[in-house]
C-alpha positions as CSV (number, residue, x, y, z in Angstrom):
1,X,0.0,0.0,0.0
2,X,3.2,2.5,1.0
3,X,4.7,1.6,-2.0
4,X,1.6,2.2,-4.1
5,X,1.1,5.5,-2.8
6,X,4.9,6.6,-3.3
7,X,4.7,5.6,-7.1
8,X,1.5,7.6,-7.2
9,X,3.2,11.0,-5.9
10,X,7.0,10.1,-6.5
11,X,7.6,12.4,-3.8
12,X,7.0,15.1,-6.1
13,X,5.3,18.7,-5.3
14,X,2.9,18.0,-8.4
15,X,-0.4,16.7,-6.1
16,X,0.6,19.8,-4.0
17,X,0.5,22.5,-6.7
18,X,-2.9,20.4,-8.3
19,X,-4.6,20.7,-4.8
20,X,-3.2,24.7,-4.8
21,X,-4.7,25.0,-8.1
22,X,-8.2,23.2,-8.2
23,X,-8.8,25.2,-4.6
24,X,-7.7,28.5,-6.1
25,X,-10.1,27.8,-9.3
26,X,-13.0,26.7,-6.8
27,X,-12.4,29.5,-4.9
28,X,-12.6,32.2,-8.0
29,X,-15.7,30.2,-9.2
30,X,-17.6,30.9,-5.7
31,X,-16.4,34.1,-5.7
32,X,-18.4,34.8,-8.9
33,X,-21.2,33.0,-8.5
34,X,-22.0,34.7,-4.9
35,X,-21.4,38.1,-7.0
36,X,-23.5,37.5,-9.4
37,X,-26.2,35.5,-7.1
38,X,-26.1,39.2,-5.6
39,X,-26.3,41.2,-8.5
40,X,-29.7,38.8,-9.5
41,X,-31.2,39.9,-6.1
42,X,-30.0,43.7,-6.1
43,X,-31.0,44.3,-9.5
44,X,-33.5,41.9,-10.7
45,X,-35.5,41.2,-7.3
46,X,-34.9,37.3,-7.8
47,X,-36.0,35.3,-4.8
48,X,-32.9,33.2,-3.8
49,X,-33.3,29.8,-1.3
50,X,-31.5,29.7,1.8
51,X,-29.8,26.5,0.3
52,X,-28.1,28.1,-2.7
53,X,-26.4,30.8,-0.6
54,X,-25.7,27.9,1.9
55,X,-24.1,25.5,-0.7
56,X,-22.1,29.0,-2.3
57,X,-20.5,29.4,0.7
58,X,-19.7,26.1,1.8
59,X,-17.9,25.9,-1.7
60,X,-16.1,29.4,-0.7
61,X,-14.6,28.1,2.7
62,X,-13.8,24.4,0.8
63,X,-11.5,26.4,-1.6
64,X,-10.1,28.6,0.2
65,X,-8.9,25.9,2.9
66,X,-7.9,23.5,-0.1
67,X,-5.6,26.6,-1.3
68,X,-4.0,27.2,2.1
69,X,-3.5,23.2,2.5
70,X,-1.5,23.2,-1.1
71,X,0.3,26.2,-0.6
72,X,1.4,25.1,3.5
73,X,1.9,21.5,1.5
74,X,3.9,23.0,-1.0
75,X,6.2,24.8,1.5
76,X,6.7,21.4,3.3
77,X,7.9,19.8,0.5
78,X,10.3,22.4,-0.7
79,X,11.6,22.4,3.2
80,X,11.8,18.6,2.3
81,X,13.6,19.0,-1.1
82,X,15.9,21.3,0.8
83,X,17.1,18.6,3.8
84,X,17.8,16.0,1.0
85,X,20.7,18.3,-0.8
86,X,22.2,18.6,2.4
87,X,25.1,16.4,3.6
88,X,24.7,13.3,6.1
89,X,27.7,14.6,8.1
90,X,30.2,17.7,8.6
91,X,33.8,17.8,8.9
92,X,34.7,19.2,11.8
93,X,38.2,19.3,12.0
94,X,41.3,17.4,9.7
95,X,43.1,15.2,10.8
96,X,46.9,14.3,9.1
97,X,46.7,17.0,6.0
98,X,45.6,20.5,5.0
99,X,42.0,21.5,4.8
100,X,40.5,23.0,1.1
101,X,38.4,24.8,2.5
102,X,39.2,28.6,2.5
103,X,36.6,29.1,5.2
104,X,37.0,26.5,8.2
105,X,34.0,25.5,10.3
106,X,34.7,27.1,13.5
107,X,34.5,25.0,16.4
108,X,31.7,25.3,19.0
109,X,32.3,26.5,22.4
């Protein structure tokens, strides 16, 4: 099952950004619809159920949160990314030659 869920994502930040994406697209699509849901009962005196406006704003919140979760996910992963170009170990010190390094690690007090 592990292994069929890292295939699927390949430890990639693609599901992130798709998850970013389809939240910021839902969100946008609310957006407009509650606008012009309003403009319907401003201008044209339409008579709107409490359902609609209900279901419009449940969709608001859903894509908002699913935009925050991508873009918090996609931070994570690029935190992750990060850790996995760093070394396993530092040199502190050398022993028996000359260090390379014009800029030695200090040592820690």
């Amino acid at each position: 099952m592990q292994l069929n869920f890292d295939i699927l994502t390949g430890f990639s930040l693609w599901p992130l950004q798709v998850m970013t994406m389809l939240g910021a697209i839902t969100f946008c699509a609310s957006v407009m619809s509650l606008g012009l849901l309003l403009v319907a009962v401003v201008i044209f005196k339409i008579q709107v159920s409490f359902m609609t406006v209900l279901i419009l704003s449940l969709v608001l919140v859903t894509g908002g949160l699913w935009t925050c979760l991508g873009v918090v996910g996609e931070y994570v992963g690029r935190i992750y990314h990060e850790v996995l170009q760093r070394p396993n170990y530092l040199i502190k010190r050398v022993v028996d030659g000359e260090s390379e390094d014009p800029m030695p690690l200090r040592e820690a007090k």
